[in-house]
N, C-alpha and C positions, 0 to 999 in steps of 0.2 A: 560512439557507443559509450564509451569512459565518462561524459559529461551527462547524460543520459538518465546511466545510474546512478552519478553523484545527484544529481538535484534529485532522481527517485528516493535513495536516503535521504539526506536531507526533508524533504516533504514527512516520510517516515518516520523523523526523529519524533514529532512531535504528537502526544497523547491522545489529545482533541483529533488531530485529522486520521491518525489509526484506527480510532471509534467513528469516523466520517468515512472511510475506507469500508467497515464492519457494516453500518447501515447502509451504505451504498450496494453492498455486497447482495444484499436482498432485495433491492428494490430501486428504481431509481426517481430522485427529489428534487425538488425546486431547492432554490437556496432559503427559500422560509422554512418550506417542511425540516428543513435541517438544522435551523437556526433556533426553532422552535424546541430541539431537543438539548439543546447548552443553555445555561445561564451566560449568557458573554453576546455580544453586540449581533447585529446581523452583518455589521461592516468587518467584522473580527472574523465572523464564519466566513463570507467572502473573501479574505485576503488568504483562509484556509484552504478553500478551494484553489484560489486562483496557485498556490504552491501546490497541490497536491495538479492540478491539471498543468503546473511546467514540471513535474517528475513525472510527467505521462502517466501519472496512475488513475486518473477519471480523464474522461471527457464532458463537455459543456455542449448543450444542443438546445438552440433559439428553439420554441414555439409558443407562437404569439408574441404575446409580452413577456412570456417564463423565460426561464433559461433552466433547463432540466439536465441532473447534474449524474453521469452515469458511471460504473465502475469498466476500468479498461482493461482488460486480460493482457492486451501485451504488455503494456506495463509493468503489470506485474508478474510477468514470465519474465522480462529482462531481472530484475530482479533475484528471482528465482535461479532464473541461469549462475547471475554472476556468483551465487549464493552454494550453489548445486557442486561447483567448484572444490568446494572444503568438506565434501561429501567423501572424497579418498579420506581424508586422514581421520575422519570417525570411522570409517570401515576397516582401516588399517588396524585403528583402537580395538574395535568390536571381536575383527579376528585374531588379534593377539591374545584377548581374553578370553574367546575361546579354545585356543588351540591351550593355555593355560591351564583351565577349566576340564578339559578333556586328557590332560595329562595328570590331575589328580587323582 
């Protein structure tokens, strides 16, 4: 699971494949349709993907000649999860300002 998430960061870090994440979110694209929306190589946008699909956050599905590039929910639930983690200690935060708040 540990390595999982890391390459899911990872993949993450970067701007380009966050906005490749975003357009995937709504719809899923060949790697032209996708290549078509960056100024940067089509071999640049596939080296995008192929990071973004070893953090398991898209998958890749042959038809035909295409290769149609789809967004992966568990992915981005692990994610999510490992993330959901640090959710106590904003809550902790939240309710200290309230119980504050409530004492003024």
């Amino acid at each position: 699971m540990r390595t999982r998430v890391q390459d899911s960061f990872r993949a993450l870090a970067d701007p380009t494949r966050r906005e490749i994440l975003v357009m995937l979110s709504k719809r899923e694209m060949t790697i032209g349709e996708i290549a078509a929306e960056f100024p940067i190589t089509r071999a640049a946008v596939k080296k995008h993907l192929t990071m973004l699909e070893e953090g398991q956050l898209i998958s890749v599905h042959p038809i035909g000649r295409e290769r149609i590039n789809r967004l992966e929910p568990t992915g981005i639930k692990n994610v999510h999860d490992w993330m959901s983690y640090f959710d106590q200690f904003w809550d902790d935060k939240l309710s200290s300002l309230q119980t504050l708040l409530n004492n003024q």
